[in-house]
C-alpha positions in Angstrom: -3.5 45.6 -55.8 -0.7 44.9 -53.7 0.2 45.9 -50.1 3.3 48.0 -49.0 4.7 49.3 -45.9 2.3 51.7 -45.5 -0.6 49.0 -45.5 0.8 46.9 -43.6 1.4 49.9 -40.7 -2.4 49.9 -40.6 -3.1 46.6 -40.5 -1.0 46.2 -38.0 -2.4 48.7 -35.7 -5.7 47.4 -36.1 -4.6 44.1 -34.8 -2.2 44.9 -32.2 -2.6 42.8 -29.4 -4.5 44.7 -26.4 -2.1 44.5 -23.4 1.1 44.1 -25.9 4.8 45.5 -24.3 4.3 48.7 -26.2 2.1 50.9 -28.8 3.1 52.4 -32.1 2.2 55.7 -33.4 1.4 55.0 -37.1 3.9 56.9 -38.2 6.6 55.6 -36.8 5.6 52.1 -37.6 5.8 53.5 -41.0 9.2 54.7 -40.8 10.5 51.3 -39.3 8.5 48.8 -42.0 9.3 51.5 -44.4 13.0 51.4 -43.6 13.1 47.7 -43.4 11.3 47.0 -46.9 13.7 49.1 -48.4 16.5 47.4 -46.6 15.1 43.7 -47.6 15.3 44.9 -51.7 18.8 45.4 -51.5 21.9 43.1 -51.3 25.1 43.1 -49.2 28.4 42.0 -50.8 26.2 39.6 -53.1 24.0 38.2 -49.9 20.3 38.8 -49.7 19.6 41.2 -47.0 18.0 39.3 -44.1 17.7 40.2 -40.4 15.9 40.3 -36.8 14.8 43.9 -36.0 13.9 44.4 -32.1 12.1 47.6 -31.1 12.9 48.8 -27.8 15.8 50.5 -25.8 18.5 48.4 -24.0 16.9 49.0 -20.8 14.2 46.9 -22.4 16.1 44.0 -23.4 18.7 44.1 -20.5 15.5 44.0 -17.9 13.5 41.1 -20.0 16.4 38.8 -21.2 16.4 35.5 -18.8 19.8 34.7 -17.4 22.4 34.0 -19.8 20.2 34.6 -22.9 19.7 37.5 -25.0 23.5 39.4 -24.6 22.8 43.0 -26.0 26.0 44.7 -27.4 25.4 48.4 -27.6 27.4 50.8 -29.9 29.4 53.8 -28.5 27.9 56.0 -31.3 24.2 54.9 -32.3 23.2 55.1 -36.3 20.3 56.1 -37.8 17.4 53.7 -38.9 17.9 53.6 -42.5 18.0 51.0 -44.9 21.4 51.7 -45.8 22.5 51.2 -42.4 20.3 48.0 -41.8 21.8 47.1 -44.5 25.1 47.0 -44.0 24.8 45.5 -40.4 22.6 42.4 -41.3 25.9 40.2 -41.8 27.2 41.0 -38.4 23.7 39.8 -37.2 22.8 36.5 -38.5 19.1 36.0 -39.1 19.0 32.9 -36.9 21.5 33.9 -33.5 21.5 38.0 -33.5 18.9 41.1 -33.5 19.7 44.8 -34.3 18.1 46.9 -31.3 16.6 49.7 -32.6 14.3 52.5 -30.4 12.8 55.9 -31.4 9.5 57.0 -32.1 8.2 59.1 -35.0 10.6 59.8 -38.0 13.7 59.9 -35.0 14.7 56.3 -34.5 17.9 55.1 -34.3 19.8 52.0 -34.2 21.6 51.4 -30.7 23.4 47.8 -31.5 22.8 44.0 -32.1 21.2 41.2 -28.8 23.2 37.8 -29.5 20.1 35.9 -29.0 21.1 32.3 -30.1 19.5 29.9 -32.4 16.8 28.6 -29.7 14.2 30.6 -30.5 14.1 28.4 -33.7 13.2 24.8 -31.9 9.4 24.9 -32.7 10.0 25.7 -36.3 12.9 23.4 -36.8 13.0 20.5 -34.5 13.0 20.9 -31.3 11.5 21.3 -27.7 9.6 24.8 -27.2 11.7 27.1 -24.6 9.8 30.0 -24.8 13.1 32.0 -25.3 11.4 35.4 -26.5 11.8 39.3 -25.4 8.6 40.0 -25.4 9.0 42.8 -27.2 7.9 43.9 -30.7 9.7 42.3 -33.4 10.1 42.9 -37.8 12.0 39.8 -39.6 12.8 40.4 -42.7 13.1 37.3 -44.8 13.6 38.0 -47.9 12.8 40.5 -50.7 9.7 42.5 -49.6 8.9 39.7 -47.1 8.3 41.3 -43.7 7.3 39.7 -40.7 5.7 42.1 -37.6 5.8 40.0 -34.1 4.4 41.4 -30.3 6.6 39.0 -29.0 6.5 35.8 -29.9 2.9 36.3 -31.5 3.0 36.6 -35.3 0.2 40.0 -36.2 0.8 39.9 -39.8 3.4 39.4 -42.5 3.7 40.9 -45.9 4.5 38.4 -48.6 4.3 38.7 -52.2 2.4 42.0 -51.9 -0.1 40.4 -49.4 -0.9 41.0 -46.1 -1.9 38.3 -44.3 -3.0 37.5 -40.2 -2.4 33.4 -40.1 0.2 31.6 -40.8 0.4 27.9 -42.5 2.2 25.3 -40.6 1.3 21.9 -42.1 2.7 20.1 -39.5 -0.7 21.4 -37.3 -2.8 20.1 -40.1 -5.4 16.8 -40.2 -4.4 16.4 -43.0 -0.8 15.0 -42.4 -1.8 13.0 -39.4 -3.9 10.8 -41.4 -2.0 10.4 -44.4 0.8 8.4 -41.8 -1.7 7.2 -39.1 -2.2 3.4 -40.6 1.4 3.2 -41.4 2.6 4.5 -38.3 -0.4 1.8 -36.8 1.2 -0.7 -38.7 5.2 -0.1 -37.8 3.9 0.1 -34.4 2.4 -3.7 -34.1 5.9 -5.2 -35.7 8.2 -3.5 -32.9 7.7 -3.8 -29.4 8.5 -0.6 -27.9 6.6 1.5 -30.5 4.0 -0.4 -29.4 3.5 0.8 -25.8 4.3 4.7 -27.1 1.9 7.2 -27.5 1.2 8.2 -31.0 1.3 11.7 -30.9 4.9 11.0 -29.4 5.5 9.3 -32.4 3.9 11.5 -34.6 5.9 14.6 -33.2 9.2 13.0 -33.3 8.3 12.1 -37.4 7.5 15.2 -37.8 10.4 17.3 -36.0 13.0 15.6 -37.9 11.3 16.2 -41.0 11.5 19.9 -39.7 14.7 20.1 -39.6 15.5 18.7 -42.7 13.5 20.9 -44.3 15.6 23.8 -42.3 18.8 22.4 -43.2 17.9 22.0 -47.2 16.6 25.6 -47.2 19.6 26.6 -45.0 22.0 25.5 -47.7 20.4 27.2 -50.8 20.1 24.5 -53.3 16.7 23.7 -53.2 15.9 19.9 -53.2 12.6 17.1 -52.5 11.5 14.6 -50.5 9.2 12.0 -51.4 7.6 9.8 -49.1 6.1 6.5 -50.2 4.4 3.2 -48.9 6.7 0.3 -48.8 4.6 -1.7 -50.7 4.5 1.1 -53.6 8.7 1.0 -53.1 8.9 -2.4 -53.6 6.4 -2.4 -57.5 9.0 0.2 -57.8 12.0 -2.0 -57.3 10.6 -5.0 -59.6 9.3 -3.1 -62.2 11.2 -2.9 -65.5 9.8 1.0 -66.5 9.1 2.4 -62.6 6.7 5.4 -61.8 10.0 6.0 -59.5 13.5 5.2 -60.2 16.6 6.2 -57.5 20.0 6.7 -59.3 21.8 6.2 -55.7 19.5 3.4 -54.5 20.8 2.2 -50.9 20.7 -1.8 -49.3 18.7 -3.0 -46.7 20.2 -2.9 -43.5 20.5 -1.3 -40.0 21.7 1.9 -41.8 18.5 2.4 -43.9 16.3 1.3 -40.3 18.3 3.7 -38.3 15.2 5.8 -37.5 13.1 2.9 -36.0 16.6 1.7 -34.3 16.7 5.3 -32.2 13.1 5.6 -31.8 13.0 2.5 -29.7 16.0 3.1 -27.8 14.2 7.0 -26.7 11.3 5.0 -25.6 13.4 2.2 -23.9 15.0 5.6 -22.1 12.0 7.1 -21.6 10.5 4.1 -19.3 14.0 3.7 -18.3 14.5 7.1 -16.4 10.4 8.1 -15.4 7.6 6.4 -13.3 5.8 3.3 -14.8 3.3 4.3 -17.2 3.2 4.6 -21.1 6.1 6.6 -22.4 3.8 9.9 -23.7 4.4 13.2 -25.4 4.3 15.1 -22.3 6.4 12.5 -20.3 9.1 13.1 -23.3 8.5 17.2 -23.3 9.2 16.9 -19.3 12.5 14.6 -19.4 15.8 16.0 -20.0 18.1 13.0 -18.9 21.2 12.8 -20.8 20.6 8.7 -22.0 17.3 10.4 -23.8 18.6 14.2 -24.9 21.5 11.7 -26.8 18.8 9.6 -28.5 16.6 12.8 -29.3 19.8 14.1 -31.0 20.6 11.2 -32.8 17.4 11.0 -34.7 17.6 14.5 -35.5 21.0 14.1 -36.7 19.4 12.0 -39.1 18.0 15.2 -40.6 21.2 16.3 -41.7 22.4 13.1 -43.3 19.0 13.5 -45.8 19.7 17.7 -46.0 23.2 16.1 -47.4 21.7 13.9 -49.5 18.9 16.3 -50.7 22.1 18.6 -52.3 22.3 15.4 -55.3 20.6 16.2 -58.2 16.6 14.4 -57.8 14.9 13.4 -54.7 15.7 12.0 -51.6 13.2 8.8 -51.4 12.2 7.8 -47.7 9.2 4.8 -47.2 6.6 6.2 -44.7 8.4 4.4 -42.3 11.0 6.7 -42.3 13.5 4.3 -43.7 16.1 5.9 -46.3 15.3 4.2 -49.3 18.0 6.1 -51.4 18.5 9.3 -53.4 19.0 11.0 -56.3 15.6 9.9 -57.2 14.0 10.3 -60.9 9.6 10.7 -60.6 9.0 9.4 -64.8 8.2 11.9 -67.3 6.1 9.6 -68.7 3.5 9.8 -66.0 0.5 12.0 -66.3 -0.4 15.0 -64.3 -3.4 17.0 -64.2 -3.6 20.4 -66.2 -4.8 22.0 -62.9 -3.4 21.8 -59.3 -5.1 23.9 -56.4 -3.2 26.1 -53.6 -4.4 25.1 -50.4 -6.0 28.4 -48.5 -6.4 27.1 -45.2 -3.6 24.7 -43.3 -6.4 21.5 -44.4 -7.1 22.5 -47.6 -10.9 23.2 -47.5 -10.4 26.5 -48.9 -8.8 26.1 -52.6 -8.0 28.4 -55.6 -7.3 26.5 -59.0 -3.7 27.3 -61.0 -2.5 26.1 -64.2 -0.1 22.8 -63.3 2.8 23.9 -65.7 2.8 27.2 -64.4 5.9 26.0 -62.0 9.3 24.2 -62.8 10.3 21.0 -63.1 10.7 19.7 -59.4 7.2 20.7 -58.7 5.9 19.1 -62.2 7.4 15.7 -60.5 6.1 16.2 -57.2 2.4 16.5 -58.9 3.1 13.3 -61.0 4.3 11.6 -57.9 1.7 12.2 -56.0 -0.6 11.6 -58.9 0.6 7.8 -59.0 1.1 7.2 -56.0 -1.8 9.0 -53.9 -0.8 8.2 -50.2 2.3 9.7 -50.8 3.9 13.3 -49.9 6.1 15.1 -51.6 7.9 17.8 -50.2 9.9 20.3 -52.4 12.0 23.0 -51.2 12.8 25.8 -53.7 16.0 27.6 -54.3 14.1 30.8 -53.0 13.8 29.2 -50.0 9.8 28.5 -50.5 8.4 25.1 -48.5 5.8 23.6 -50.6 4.0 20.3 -49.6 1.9 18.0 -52.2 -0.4 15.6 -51.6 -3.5 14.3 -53.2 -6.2 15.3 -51.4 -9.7 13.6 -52.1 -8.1 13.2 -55.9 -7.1 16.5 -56.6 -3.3 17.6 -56.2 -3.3 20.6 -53.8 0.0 22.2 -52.6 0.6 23.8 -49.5 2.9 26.5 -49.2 4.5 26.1 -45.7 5.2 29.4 -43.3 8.4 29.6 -42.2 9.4 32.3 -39.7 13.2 32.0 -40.6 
């Protein structure tokens, strides 16, 4: 059976966080996740419905917002908390910058404005340094058609997804899983350049991985859909002699300072980083804790890199990056010819030890490629971003294909 509002209320209240800014009566938790469902069904001028709900008065806000964050704008006539009305004020509040303030309790709540919050709150899911920028008061997102989000602050109790409740998220980025499938190529990069050879790996490992963040973010941003495929160099290289390739780029790009730009900017941040601190190796918390301009400029820079592949990911195929992180080229073609297996497994758990079987041509064509990619090539990743803004990430994992779906909270 599947869950609605009214489920999700109850859930909810039985795992409210003890000590949490405020306590809901079940019925008015209804009448908000109630209100909000129906809101996230409809469409506004053509848009999907999608915004930031924050329940609490302005008081609340104006007393908890830090200085210069969190600008409430309050309305000289309130409106009630319908859907309509949530409707028709998600544009002016932009999933990832604005709220609507809401307060009430019971049936009798009613919408007092929008908080201008900026995009901040974003950084861990997209790229970026963790600033804590949160109210601290309870939160619904609504993200898409009967996809509800219920926060205590920043803490995630439960979401309601395809008719499914559940208490955990999926962030693949936390995984084992993805940490090892990189670990002897990052080991290897690391010996042939200087500087990447006195950083710490998990330095490394989350620079890698919050570009690829916001890549991801950007792609899903723009509504296309699109895929990356990572690959060995060597694997790149069969590719590039081979007469019929497991993996062909229409756009294929030259070698050159261009296609290394990543390693380029990840030297110069470490140069920076023993530059502007005490001796020592340059570490993740060294880099958390320095916010020089010489190494905010070459922290932006490889992120900007996320946007040139987002670009590239609009062209039709996928956007084909070595493990190395060097741009390889785009518009890439996995062969139809290769084989994939009549059944794939949905990971259940953010490594995959928990598994439930599905039939492999159950999905389109992007996915079919990603499971043939990672078929023939399995050290490699695919990942494929859907044009319903769904994150899925492939891998072949102790030889069978498994697919995560990632959580996104935007």
């Amino acid at each position: 059976m599947h869950a609605y509002p009214q489920q999700l209320a109850d859930f909810v209240l039985d795992h409210w966080p003890v000590g949490a800014s405020r306590v809901f009566e079940r019925r008015a938790l209804m009448e908000v996740l109630s209100s909000c469902f129906q809101a996230s069904l409809s469409h506004e001028e053509g848009r999907p419905v999608r915004f930031r709900l924050v329940l609490g008065s302005v008081d609340d806000v104006t007393s908890r917002a830090p200085e210069d964050q969190f600008l409430p704008l309050t309305l000289e006539r309130p409106r009630e908390l319908t859907p309509d009305n949530l409707r028709r004020l998600s544009p002016a509040a932009p999933f990832h910058s604005s709220l609507i303030g809401a307060d009430g309790q019971g049936t009798a709540w009613s919408i007092w404005g929008l908080v201008h919050s900026g995009a901040e709150w974003l950084a861990p899911s997209w790229g970026g340094r963790d600033r804590h920028l949160a109210l601290g008061l309870p939160e619904v997102h609504v993200t898409g058609a009967g996809r509800l989000g219920v926060y205590a602050g920043p803490e995630l109790v439960a979401t309601l997804e395809r008719g499914v409740i559940e208490a955990t998220t999926t962030d693949v980025f936390t995984s084992r899983w993805l940490s090892a499938l990189f670990r002897e190529t990052r080991r290897r990069f690391a010996t042939e350049h200087a500087a990447l050879t006195r950083a710490d790996d998990a330095l490394v490992r989350w620079i890698s991985q919050h570009m690829v963040r916001r890549a991801v973010f950007l792609i899903r941003q723009a509504g296309n859909g699109g895929m990356l495929l990572f690959a060995e160099p060597e694997f790149l290289i069969e590719c590039s002699r081979s007469k019929l390739p497991p993996l062909r780029s229409k756009y294929r790009l030259t070698d050159g300072p261009a296609r290394q730009r990543y390693r380029t900017l990840m030297e110069r941040l470490i140069s920076e980083l023993e530059r502007n601190t005490a001796p020592g190796a340059a570490d993740l918390e060294r880099f958390l804790g320095t916010e020089t301009a010489e190494v905010t400029r070459a922290e932006q820079a490889i992120f900007e890199l996320s946007r040139l592949i987002a670009g590239l990911a609009a062209v039709d195929g996928a956007v084909l990056l070595s493990k190395r992180f060097d741009l390889m080229g785009f518009g890439a073609e996995v062969s139809g010819e290769l084989p994939y297996p009549d059944t794939v497994f949905q990971a259940l758990d953010v490594d995959g030890e928990r598994r439930a079987p599905e039939a492999a041509n159950s999905v389109g064509t992007r996915h079919r490629a990603a499971y043939r990619f990672v078929t023939s090539h399995p050290s490699g990743l695919a990942v494929v971003v859907s044009h319903d803004g769904v994150v899925r990430f492939v891998a072949n994992h102790g030889g069978d294909v498994v697919y995560w779906d990632q959580f996104l909270n935007w």
